[in-house]
N, CA, C and O atoms as a Tinker XYZ file with bonds, in Angstrom:
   204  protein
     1  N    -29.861000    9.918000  -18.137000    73     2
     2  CA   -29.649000    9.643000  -16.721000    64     1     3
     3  C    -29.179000    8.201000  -16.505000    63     2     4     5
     4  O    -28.614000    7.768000  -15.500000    81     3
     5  N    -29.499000    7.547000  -17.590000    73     3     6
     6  CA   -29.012000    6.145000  -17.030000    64     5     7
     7  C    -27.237000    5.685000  -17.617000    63     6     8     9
     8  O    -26.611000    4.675000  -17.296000    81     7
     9  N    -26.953000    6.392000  -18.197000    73     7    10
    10  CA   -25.399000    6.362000  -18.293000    64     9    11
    11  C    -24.841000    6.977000  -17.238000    63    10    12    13
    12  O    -23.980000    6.288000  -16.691000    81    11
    13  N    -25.055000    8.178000  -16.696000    73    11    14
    14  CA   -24.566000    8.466000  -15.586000    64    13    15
    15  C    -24.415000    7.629000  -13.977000    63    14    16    17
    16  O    -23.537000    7.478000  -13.128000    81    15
    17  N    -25.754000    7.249000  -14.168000    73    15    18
    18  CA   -26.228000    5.958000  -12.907000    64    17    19
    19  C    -25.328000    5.005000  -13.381000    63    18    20    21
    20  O    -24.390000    4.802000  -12.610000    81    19
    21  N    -25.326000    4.402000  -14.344000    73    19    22
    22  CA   -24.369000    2.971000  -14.851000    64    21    23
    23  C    -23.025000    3.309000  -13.973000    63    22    24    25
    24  O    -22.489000    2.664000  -13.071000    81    23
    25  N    -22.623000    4.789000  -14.686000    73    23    26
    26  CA   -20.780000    4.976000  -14.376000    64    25    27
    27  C    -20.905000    5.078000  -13.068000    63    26    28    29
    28  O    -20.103000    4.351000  -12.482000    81    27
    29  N    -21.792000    5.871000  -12.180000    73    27    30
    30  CA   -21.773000    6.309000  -11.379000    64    29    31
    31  C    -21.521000    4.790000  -10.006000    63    30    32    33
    32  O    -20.863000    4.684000   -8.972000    81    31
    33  N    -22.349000    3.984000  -10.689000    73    31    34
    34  CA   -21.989000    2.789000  -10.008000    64    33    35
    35  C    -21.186000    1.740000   -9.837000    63    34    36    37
    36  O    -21.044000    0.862000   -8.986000    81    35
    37  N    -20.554000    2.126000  -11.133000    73    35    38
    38  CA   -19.249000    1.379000  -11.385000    64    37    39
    39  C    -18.048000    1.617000  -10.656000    63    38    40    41
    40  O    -17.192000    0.795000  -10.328000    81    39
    41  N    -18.103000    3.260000  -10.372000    73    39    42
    42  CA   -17.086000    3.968000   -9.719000    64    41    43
    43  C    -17.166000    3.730000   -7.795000    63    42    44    45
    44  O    -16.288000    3.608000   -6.941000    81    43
    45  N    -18.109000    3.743000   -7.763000    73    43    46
    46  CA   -18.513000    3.248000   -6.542000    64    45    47
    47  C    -18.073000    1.921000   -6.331000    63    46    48    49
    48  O    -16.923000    1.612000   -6.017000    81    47
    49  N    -19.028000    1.135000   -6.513000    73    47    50
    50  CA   -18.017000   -0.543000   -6.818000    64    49    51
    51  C    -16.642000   -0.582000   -7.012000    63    50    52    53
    52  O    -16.035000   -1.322000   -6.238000    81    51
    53  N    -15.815000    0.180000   -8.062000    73    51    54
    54  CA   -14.831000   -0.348000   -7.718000    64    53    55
    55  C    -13.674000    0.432000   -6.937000    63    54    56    57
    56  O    -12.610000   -0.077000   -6.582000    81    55
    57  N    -14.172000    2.101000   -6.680000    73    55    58
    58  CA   -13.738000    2.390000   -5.377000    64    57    59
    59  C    -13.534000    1.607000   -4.108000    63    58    60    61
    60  O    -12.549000    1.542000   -3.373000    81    59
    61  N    -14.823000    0.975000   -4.028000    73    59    62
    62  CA   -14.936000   -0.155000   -2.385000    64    61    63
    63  C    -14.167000   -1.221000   -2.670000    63    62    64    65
    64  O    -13.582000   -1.668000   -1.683000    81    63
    65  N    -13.926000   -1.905000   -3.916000    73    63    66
    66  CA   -12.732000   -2.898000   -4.519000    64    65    67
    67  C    -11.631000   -2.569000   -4.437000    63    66    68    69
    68  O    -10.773000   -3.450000   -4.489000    81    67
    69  N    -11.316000   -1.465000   -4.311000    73    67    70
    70  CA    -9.707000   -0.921000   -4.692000    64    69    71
    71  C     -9.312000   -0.304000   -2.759000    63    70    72    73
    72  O     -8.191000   -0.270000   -2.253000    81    71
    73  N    -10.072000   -0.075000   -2.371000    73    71    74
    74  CA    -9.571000    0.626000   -0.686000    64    73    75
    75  C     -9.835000   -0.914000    0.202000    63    74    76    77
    76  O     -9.267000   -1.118000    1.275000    81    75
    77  N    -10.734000   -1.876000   -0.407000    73    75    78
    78  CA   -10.809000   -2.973000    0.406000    64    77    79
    79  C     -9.291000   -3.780000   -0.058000    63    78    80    81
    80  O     -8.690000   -4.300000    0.882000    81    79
    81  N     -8.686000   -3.899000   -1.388000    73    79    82
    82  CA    -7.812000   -4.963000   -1.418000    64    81    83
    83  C     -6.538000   -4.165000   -1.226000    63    82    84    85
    84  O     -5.567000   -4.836000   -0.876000    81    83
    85  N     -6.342000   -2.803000   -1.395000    73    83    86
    86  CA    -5.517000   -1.860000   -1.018000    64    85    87
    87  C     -4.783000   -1.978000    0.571000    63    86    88    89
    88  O     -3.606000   -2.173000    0.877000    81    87
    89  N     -6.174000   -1.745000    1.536000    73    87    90
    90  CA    -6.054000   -1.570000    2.952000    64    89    91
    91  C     -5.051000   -3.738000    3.219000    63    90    92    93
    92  O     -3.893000   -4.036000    3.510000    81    91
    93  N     -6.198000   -4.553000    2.940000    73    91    94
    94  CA    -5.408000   -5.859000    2.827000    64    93    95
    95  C     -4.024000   -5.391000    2.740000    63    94    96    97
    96  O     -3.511000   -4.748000    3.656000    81    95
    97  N     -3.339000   -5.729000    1.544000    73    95    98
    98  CA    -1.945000   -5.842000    1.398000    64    97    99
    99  C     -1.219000   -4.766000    2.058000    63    98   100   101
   100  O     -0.152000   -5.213000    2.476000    81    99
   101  N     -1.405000   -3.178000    2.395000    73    99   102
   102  CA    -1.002000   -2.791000    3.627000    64   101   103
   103  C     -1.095000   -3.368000    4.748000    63   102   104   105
   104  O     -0.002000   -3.595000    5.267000    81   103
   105  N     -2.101000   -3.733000    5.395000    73   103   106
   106  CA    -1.721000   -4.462000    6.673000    64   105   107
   107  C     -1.219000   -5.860000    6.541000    63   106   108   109
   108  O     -0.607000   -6.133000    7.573000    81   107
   109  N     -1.222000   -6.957000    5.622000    73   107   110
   110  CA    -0.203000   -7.588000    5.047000    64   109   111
   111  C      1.313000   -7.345000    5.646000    63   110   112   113
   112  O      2.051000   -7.760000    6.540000    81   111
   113  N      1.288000   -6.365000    4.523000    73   111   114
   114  CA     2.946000   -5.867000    4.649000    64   113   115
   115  C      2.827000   -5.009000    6.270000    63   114   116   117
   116  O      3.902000   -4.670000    6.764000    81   115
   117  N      2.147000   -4.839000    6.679000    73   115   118
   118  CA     2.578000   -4.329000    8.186000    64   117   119
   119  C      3.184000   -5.121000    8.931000    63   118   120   121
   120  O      4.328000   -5.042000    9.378000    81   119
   121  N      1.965000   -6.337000    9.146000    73   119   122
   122  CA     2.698000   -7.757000    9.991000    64   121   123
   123  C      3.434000   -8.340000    9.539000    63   122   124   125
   124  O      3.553000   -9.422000   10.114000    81   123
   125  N      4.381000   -8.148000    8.342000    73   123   126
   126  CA     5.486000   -8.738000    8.339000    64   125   127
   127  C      6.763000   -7.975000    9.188000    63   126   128   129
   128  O      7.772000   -8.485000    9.674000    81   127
   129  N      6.389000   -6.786000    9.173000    73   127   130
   130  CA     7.693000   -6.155000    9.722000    64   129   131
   131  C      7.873000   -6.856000   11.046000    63   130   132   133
   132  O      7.230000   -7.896000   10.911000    81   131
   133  N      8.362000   -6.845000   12.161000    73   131   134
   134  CA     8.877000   -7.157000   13.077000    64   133   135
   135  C      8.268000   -6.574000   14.111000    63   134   136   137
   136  O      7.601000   -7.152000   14.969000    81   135
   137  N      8.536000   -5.206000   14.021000    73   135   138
   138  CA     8.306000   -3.797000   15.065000    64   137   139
   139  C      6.448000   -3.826000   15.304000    63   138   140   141
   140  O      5.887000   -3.556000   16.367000    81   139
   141  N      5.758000   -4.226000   14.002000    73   139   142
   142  CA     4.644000   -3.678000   13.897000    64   141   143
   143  C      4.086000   -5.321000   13.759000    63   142   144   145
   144  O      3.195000   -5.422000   12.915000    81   143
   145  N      4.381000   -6.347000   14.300000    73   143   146
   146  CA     3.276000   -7.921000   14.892000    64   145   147
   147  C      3.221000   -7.626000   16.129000    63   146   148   149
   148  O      4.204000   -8.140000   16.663000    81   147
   149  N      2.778000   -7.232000   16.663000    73   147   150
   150  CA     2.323000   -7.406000   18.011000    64   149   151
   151  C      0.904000   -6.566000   18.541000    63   150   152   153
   152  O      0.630000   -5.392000   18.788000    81   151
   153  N      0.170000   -7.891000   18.564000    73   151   154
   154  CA    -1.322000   -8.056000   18.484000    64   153   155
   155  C     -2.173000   -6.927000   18.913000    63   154   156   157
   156  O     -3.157000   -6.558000   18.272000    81   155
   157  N     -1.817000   -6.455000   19.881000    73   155   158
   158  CA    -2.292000   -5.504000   20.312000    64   157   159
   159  C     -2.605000   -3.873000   19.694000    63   158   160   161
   160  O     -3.329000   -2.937000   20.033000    81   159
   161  N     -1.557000   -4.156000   18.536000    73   159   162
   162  CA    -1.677000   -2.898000   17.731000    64   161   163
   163  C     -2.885000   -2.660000   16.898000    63   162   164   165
   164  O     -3.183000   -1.545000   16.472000    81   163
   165  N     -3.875000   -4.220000   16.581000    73   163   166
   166  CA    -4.524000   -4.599000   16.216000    64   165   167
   167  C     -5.970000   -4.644000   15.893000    63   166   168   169
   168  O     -6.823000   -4.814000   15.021000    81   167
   169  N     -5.586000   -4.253000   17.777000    73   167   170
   170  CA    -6.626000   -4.941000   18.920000    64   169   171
   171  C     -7.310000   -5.917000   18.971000    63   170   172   173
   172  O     -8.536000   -6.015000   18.945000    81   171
   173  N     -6.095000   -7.102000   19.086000    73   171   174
   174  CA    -6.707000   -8.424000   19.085000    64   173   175
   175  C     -6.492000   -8.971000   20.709000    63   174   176   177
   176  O     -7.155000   -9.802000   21.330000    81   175
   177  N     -5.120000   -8.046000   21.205000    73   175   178
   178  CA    -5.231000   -8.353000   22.557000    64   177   179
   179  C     -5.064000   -6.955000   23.033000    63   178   180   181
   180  O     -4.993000   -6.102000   22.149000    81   179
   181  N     -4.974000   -6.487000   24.521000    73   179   182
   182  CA    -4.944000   -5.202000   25.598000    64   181   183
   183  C     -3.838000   -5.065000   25.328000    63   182   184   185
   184  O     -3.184000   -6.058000   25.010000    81   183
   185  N     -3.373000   -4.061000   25.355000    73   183   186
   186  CA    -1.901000   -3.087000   25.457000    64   185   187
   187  C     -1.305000   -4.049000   27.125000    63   186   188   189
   188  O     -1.873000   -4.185000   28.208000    81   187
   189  N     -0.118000   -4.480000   26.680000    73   187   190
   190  CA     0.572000   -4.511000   28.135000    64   189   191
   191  C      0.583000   -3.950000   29.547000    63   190   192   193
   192  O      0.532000   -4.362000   30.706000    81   191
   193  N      0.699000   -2.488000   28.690000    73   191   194
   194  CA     0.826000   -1.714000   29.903000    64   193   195
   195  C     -0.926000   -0.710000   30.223000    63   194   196   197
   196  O     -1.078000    0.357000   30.818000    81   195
   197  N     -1.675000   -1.348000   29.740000    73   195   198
   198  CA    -2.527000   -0.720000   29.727000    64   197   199
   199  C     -3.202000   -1.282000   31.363000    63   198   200   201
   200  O     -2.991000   -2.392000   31.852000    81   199
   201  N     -4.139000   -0.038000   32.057000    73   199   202
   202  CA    -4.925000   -0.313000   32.907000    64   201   203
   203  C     -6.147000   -0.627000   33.278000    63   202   204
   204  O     -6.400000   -0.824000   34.466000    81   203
């Protein structure tokens, strides 16, 4: 049981390593595009047209 627990935690760990630095450099490369900086997409600020 304790080789299984070892891997089992390893895979875990570096699952959460790999979707955390993954998700980063996607949204990275998002805000560089042009179309896709604007804050609100973000939600760092309200939609323009929002009410």
């Amino acid at each position: 049981m304790k080789g299984f627990t070892l891997t089992l935690g390893i895979g875990v760990l570096l699952s959460l390593f790999t979707a955390l630095i993954v998700t980063r450099a996607y949204m990275d490369a998002a805000r560089s595009f042009s179309g896709l900086s604007v804050p609100w997409l973000y939600g760092l600020k309200k939609r323009p047209d929002a009410k």
